[in-house]
N, C-alpha and C positions, 0 to 999 in steps of 0.2 A: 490296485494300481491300474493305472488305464493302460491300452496296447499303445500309444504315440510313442514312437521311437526314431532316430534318428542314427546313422552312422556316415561317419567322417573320415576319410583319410588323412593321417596326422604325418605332414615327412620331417626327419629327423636329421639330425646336424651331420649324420655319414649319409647321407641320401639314399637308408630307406623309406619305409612306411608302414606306421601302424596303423590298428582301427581304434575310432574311438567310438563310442555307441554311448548314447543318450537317452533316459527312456523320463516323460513326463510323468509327476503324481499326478496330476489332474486332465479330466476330458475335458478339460475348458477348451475351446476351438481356438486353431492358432495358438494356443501356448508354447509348441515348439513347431519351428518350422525349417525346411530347408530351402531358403531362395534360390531365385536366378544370380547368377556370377556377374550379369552386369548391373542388375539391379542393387547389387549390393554395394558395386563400385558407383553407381550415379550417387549414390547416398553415402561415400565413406563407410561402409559396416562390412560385417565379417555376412557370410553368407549361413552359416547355423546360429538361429535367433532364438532366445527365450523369452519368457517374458517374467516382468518384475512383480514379484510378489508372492512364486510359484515355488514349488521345491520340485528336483531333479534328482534322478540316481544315474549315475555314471560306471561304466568299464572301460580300461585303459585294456588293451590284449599285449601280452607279450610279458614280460619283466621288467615292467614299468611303473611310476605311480605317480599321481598328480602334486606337485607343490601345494600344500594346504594355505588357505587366503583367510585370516579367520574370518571366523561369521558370513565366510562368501562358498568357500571352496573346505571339506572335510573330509578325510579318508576315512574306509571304514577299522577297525582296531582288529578284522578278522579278517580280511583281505585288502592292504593297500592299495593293491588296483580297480576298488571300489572303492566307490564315498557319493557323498549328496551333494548337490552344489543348490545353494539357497541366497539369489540375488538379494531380496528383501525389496529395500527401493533402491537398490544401487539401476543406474539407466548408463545403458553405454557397449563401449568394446570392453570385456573382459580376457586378458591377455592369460592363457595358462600354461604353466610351465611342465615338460615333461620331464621325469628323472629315471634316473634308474634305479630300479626300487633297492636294488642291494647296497649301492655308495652314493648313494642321493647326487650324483652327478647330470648339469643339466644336458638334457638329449633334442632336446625340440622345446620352440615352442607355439601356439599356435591360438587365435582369437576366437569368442564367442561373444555375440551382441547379445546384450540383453536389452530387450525393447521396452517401449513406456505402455501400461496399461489403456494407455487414450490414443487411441487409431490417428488422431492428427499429429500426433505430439510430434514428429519431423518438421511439418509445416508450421507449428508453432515455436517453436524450436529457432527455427531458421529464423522466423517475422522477428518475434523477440530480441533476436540476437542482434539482429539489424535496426531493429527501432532504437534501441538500448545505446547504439553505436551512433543514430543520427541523432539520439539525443547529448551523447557525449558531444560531438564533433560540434554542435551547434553552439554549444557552452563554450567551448573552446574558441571559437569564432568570434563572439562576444565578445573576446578581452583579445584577438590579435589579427592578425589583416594574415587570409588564407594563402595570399599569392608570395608573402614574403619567406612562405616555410619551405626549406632542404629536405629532400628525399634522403636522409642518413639515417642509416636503421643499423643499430649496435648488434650484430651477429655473434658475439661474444656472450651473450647472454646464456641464461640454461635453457633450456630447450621447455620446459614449460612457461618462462616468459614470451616465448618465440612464439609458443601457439597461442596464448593467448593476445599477443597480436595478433597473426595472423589470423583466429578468428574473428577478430575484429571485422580487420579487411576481407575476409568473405564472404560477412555479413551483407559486406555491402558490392564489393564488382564479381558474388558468386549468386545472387539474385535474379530472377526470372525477368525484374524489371528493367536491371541493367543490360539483359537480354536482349529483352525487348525493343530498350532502346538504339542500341550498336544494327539489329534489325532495319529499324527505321531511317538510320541511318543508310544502310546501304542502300536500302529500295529507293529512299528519296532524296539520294544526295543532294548538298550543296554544290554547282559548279559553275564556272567562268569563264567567256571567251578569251581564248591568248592568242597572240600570234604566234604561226612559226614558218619557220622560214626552210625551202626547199628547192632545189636544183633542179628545173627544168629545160625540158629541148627548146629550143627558142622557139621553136613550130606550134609549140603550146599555149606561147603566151597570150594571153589577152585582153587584160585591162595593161595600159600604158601609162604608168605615172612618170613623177621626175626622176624615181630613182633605180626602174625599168630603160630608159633612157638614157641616164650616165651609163648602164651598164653596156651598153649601145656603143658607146663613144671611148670607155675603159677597159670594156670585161677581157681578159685572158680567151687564150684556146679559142682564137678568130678562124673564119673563115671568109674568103671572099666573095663579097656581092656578084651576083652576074651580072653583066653587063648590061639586059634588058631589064632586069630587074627596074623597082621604083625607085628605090632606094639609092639607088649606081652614081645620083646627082649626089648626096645626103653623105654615106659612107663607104668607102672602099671593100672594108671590112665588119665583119660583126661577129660578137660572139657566138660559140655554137651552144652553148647553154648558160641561163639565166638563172639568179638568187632571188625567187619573190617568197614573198610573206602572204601567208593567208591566216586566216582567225577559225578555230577549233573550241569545241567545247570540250574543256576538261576537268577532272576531279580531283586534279593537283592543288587543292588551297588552303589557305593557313587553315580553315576550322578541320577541313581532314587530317592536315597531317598533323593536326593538335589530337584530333582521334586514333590517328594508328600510334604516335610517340606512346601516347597514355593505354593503349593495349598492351603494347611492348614493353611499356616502364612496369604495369601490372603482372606479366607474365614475368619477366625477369624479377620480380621480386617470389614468387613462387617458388622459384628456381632457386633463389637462393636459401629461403625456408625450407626447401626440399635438402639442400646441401648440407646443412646442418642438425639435423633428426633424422633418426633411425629408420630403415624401408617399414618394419613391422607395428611402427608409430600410427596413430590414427591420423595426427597430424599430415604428415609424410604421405601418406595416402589422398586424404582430403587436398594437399598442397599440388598432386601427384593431378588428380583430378581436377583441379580447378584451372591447373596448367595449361591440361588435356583442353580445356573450354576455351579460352584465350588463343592459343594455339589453331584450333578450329575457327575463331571468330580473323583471325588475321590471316588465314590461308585462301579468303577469299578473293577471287579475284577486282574486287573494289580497290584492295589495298597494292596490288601491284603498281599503280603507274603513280603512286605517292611518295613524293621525294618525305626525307627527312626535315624537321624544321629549324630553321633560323633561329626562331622566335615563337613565343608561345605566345597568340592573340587572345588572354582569355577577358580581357574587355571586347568582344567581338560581337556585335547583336543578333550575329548567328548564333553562337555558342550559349549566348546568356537567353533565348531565348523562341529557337525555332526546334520542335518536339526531336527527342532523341539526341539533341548536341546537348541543350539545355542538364537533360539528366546526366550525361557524361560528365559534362566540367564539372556539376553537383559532384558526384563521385569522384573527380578529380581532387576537387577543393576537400574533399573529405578525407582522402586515404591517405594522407600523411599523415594528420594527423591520427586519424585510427592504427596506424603503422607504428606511430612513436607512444600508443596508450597502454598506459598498461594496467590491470583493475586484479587486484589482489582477490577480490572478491569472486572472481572468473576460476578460484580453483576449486569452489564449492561448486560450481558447473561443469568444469572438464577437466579437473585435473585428471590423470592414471588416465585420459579417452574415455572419462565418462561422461553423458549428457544429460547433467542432473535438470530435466526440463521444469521438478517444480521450484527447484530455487531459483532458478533465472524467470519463472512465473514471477518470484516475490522481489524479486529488483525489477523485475520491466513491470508492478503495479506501484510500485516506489515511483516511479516518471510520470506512470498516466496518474496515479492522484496528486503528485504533484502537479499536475498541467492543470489540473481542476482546482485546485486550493489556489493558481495561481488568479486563475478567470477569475477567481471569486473575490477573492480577501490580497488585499496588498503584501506580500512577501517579500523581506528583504532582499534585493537581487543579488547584494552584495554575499550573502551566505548561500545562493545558490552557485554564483559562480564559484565560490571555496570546494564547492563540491570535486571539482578538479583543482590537482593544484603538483609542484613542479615537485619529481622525486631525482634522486640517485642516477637510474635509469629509464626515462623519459618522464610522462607525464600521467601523474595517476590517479583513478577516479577512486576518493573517498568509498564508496559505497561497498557495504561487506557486512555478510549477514553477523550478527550479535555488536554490530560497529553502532554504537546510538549518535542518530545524526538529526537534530533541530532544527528546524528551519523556523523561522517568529515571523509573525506580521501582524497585519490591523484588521478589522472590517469597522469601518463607521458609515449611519445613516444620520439624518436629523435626530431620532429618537435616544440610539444608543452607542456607543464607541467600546469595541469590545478586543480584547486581544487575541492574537492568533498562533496556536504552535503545536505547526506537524513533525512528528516523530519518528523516527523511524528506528529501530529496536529498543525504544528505551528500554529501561528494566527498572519496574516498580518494586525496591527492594521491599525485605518484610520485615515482620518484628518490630515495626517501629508504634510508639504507642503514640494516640488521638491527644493530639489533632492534626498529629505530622503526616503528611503524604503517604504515597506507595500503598506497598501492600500488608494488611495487620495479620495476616498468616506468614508465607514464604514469598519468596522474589517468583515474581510475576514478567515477562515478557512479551508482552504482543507486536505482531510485525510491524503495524502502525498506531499510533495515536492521535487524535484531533485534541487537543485541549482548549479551550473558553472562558473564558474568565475580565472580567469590565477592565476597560480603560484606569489607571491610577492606582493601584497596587502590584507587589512582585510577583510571579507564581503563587510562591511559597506561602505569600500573609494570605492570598487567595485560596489558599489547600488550611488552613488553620482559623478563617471565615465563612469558611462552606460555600465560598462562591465562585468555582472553579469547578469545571465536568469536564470529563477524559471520556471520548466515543475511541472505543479498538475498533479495529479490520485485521482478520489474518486471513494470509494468503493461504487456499488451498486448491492447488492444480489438481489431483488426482481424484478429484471430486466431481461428478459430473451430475449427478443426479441429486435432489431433492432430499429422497428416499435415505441416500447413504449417509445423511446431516441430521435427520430425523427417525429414520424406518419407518416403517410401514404403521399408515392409521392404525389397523388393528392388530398391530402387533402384540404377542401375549408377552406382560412384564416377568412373568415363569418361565418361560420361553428366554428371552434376553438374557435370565440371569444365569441361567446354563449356558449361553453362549459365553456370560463372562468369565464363566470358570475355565472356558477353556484359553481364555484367552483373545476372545474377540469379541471389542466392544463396537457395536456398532454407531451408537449417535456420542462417542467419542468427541468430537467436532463442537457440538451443543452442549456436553458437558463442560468442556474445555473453555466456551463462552459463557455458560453460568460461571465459572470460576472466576473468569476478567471480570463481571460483572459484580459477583459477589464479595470477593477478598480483595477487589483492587478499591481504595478510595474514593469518593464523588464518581463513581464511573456510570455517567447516562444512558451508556448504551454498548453493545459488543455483538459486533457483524463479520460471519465469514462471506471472502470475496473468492470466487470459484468461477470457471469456464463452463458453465452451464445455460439454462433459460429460465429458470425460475426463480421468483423473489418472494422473500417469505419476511415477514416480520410483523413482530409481536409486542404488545403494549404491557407493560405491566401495570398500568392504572387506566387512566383515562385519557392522559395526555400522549405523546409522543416518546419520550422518555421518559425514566426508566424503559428499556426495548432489548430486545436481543432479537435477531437474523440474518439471512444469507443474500448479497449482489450477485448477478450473476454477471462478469466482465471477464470476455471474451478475447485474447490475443487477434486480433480485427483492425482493420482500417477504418471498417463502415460499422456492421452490428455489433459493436464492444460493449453493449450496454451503460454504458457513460452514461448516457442522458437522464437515465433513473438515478443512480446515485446522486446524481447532478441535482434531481429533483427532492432528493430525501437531504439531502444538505441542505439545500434552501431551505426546507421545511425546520431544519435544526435552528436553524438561524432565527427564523421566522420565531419561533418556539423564546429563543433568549431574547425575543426585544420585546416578546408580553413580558411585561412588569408584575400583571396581576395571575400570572399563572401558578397550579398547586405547587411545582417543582419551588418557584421562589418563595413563596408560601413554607414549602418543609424544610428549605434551605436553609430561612433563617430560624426555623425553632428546633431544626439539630442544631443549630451555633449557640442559639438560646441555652435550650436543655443543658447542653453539654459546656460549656466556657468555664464553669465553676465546675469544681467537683463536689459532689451532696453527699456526704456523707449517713444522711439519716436514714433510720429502717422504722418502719410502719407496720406494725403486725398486728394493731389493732380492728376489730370487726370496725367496717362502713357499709353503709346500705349500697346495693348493686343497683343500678339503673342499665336498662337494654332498650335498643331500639331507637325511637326517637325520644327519649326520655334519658340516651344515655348522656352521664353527665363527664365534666372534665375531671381529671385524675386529682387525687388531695393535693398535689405544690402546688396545681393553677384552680383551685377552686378556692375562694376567701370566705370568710367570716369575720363580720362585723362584729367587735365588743363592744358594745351600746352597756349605756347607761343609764335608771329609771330611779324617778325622784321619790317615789314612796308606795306602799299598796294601794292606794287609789289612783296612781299613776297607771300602774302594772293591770288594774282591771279593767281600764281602759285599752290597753295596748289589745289585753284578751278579748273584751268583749267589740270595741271595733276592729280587730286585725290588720292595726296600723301600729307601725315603730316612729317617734317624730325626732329631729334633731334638730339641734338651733343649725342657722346658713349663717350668721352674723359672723365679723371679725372678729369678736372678742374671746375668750380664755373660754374654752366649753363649746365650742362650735366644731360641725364635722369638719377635719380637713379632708374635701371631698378628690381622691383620684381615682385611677383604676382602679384601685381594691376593693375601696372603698364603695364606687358606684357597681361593680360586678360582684359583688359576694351573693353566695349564696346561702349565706347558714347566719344568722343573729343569737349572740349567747349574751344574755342579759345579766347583769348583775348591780347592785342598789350599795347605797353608803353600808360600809364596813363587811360588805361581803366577798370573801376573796374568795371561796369556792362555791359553784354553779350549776346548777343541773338545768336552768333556765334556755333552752336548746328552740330555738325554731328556725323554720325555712322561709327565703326569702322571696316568696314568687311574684311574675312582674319580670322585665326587663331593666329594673334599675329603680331608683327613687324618682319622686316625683316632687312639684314644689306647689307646696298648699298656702294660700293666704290664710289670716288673723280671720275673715268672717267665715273659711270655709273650714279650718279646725272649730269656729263655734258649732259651725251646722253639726258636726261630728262629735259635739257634746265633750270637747276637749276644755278644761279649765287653766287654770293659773298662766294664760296667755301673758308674756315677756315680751314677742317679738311680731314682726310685721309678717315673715315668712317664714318656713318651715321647710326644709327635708324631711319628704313620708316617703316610708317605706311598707309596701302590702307583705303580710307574713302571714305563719300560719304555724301552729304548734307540731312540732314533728311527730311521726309516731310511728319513725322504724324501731324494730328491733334493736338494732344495734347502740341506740342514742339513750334506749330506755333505762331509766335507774343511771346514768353515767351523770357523772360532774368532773368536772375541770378546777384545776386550782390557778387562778390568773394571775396573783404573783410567777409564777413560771414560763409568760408569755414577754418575749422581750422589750414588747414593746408598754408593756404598764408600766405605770409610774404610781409611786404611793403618795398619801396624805392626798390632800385635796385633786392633786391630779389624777389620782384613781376615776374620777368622771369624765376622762377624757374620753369620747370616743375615737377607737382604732381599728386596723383590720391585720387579719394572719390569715396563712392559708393554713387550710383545716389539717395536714401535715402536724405544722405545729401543735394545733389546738391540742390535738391527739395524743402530741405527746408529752401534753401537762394534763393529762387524764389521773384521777386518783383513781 
């Protein structure tokens, strides 16, 4: 055990205090740490951090013992006040309860973060969470006009409804941008000259207008002119102080006080999420915090000489569009609705305060490949906007890991029109037997699927034609390196497999993708997508697909590596509009092969060809049953190494087609002979067509016809054909009595197996 240890003051519900002491298995750096108190509140976390992955041993001091969490928290079975505590991937606040070890009564209780293996995961965390939320709010927008919506936010909800709102909104006004922007605002206000009006000596005055002069002639609290004076002709008396108006620059204007209202409206909603959850909540804390920000942002002295608004200007082309108003309204137009959303899917991220950052990895790549599927291939808009849609209690985004959600669309160019449908959890179930879809082992899952498949049939006839590919992506956050997808080039496979006995598989990941690739149906291709820098992929032929490897796409504004993927899709595409590529090619002679089912078994010896000599398997390789009119016919065939057939219409002529022109094997047989040993090979590229003077040159007689069918041949002389005869009545395609000289063609299959 390594020496990293940690001790905590733990105070209890009578307000004393125990210790609690922490000691790490691992000298991994950083695995347990004790932060600063305020660092731990800028970030909502508890201030003794672990990390995930790790196992700990724990002492409670006193007469106390921990609440057991399974699989998280365990006392030991020989001292209660010991136990392990083993996060696994749990990420988050874990709250643990103290009791009393003799009547399991609770005494305290008190938090410990457990932090995410990947050093940014905060800052990803947050980006995500707020990208996730402008993609929501944007959808939303879509289908309703942002200015008409009520700030009424249902507080009767449970309390992790509440925070999954309000994480929403602190996605977005607890942002460094929206920081940022309230900033700029202040340094570079918008302001306006006003008039205002003030009470001076009359000794002061000095421009004289019309309304300087009535007050000459009206104003109150006279005094009288002196007698020398100039004036003495003019007025008796005159005021001894005057009402003028002068013009000021001030900060008092609609787009301010639309900025302080919407601080205020921001911070008061806090406040009320604060009201309704527990102090020891993480929520509560974060809500605590975000306050604290707000709070600070309207204490400035900008916001003092800003009245309250009348009116809210947000058609204003300050507001819509001078730096730092502009982002505000955005955030305005946005947090109501982020306020009233509610995504079921956000308890696989925080419920209990934890922040499962890799499953909010595999919804925020849910958006960014939808944003690229979108660029690309026409998507029904109509099935995106479903993606929100009206519950119970507000408005709630579909999306929720093992949720399968569809989305179809098109891509057409001049050449090809092809369908389009992104996935997102499907589940290729199994068991199902060929030609049906899914998976022919067990139910398969990937986070996403690209499916492809031509213009004019359904899925389905497409999954039972072989002309439909399924490319997976699965998300994995906690993968940062290459290495951990693969291992190491020279890793030793002895080595690996004693890691596996212990339980640790390392290219797990790759495995995991051979599987989608191998048990899942037509699947082209299976790519893990990770926050890394490196991209890896791997052909299994020649072409593009068949593939398996790793994107590397980054939670980023700028370097997200999008552009590569971007680029490896095109290439997908590009791939389905050859026509003449292998993929189409093996596509259709799986559909071929397999559409019937063959029963026949072949255990007969045939010659082996290797190399470039290798030839096609006996069901696609044919043989010609030709026909010879007598033995001086047959010694002619031997001694010039030609087979001839009539080309004419009539009754006895080849009917020439594929089989018939591709064979490669000719078994001869002559009137009344139904079985054959007569075996030769066909070589040449197919038949050729001889005229009447060039059969004479070749010392052919009893000429009938003007042309001929020759075929070059040549007496076999494998093994396997030697001494063997065939009985032809058992080829189905003979016919007896005179039509026995038809010539036909079988594949050698058959032949084989009317073998005596």
């Amino acid at each position: 055990m390594a020496d990293l240890k940690e001790t905590v003051k733990v105070s209890l519900s009578d307000g004393s205090k125990i210790d609690f002491t922490i000691f790490a298995e691992s000298n991994k750096k950083h695995s347990l740490q004790l932060i600063d108190e305020s660092e731990a509140a800028d970030f909502g976390e508890a201030p003794l951090q672990l990390l995930e992955g790790f196992g700990y041993e724990y002492v409670v001091s006193g007469e106390y013992k921990l609440k057991e969490i399974p699989k998280v928290v365990n006392s030991s079975r020989v001292n209660e006040s010991t136990g392990r505590i083993t996060p696994n991937i749990y990420v988050g606040t874990l709250m643990l309860d103290v009791l009393d070890k003799t009547t399991s009564e609770l005494k305290g209780t008190f938090p410990l973060e457990v932090r995410s293996v990947k050093t940014t995961y905060r800052q990803d965390y947050r980006f995500m969470l707020e990208d996730i939320t402008e993609r929501c709010t944007d959808l939303l927008m879509q289908h309703s006009s942002p200015v008409t919506q009520n700030y009424t936010i249902n507080f009767n909800n449970n309390p992790q409804t509440l925070y999954q709102r309000f994480a929403f909104v602190n996605s977005v006004i607890g942002s460094s941008d929206f920081k940022e922007a309230v900033h700029r605002i202040v340094s570079f206000p918008v302001t306006l000259w006003a008039e205002k009006e003030e009470v001076r000596d009359i000794r002061r005055a000095r421009r004289m207008g019309n309304a300087i002069i009535k007050q000459f002639a009206s104003g109150p609290d006279r005094i009288k002119v002196p007698e020398q004076h100039r004036l003495q002709n003019r007025f008796a008396s005159i005021p001894a102080q005057l009402t003028v108006k002068s013009k000021h620059e001030t900060v008092d204007t609609p787009e301010n006080r639309f900025i302080k209202h919407a601080l205020t409206t921001f911070s008061q909603f806090c406040a009320d999420i604060r009201s309704h959850l527990k102090p020891g909540d993480r929520a509560f804390r974060e809500a605590v915090l975000l306050e604290e920000v707000l709070e600070n942002l309207l204490s400035h002295s900008f916001f003092k000489d800003i009245s309250p608004p009348s009116s809210l200007a947000l058609n204003s082309p300050v507001l819509q569009r001078k730096e730092g108003y502009r982002e505000v309204l955005r955030v305005w137009l946005m947090f109501d609705l982020a306020a009233k959303l509610v995504w079921s899917g956000g308890e696989d991220v925080y419920s209990a305060g934890k922040r499962d950052v890799a499953v909010l990895y595999e919804y925020w790549l849910f958006f960014t490949l939808l944003d690229l599927f979108k660029e690309l291939f026409h998507i029904n808009s109509a099935a995106i906007g479903a993606l929100i849609e009206p519950t119970s209690d507000g408005l709630g985004l579909k999306l929720k890991s093992g949720k399968y959600i569809p989305l179809e669309g098109v891509y057409e160019t001049g050449s090809r029109k092809l369908n389009i449908r992104f996935s997102f959890n499907r589940t290729f179930t199994g068991e199902h037997k060929y030609p049906s879809g899914g998976s022919w082992t067990k139910d398969m899952r990937p986070d996403y699927t690209l499916s492809i498949w031509p213009i004019g049939i359904t899925a389905s006839e497409a999954e039972e034609q072989e002309l439909i590919v399924h490319i997976h992506f699965d998300a994995k956050y906690k993968i940062s390196d290459l290495n951990e997808i693969l291992g190491e080039e020279d890793e030793d496979l002895e080595e690996e497999k004693r890691e596996q006995k212990k339980g640790n598989y390392k290219r797990a990941d790759l495995f995991k993708m051979h599987a989608y690739r191998d048990a899942i149906r037509r699947t082209g291709g299976a790519y893990i997508l990770y926050p890394g820098s490196q991209s890896y992929n791997r052909t299994g032929f020649h072409e593009l697909i068949p593939g398996l490897g790793a994107f590397p796409i980054k939670p980023s504004r700028t370097d997200n590596g999008i552009p590569e993927l971007k680029e490896f899709i095109h290439e997908i595409i590009n791939h389905f509009l050859d026509r003449s590529s292998q993929r189409e090619r093996a596509s259709y002679h799986i559909y071929d092969i397999h559409r019937n089912q063959n029963d026949d078994i072949l255990h007969e010896p045939l010659p082996e060809f290797y190399g470039q000599d290798r030839a096609l398997p006996p069901d696609e390789t044919n043989v010609l049953i030709g026909y010879y009119k007598d033995a001086t016919h047959l010694e002619w065939i031997k001694k010039e190494g030609l087979y001839n057939a009539r080309m004419d219409s009539n009754r006895g002529s080849l009917q020439l087609g594929p089989a018939e022109a591709g064979a490669r094997y000719l078994l001869l047989h002559t009137k009344g002979q139904l079985v054959s040993g007569e075996i030769w090979r066909i070589k040449g590229k197919g038949p050729r067509v001889f005229s009447k003077q060039k059969m004479t040159a070749r010392n052919y007689i009893n000429q009938t016809q003007d042309f001929y069918l020759v075929y070059e041949v040549e007496k076999v002389g494998s093994a396997e054909f030697v001494n063997a005869e065939w009985d032809i009545r058992k080829l189905e395609e003979h016919k007896s009595g005179r039509g026995s000289a038809l010539p036909f063609a079988v594949s050698l299959t058959e032949l084989m197996q009317a073998k005596v």
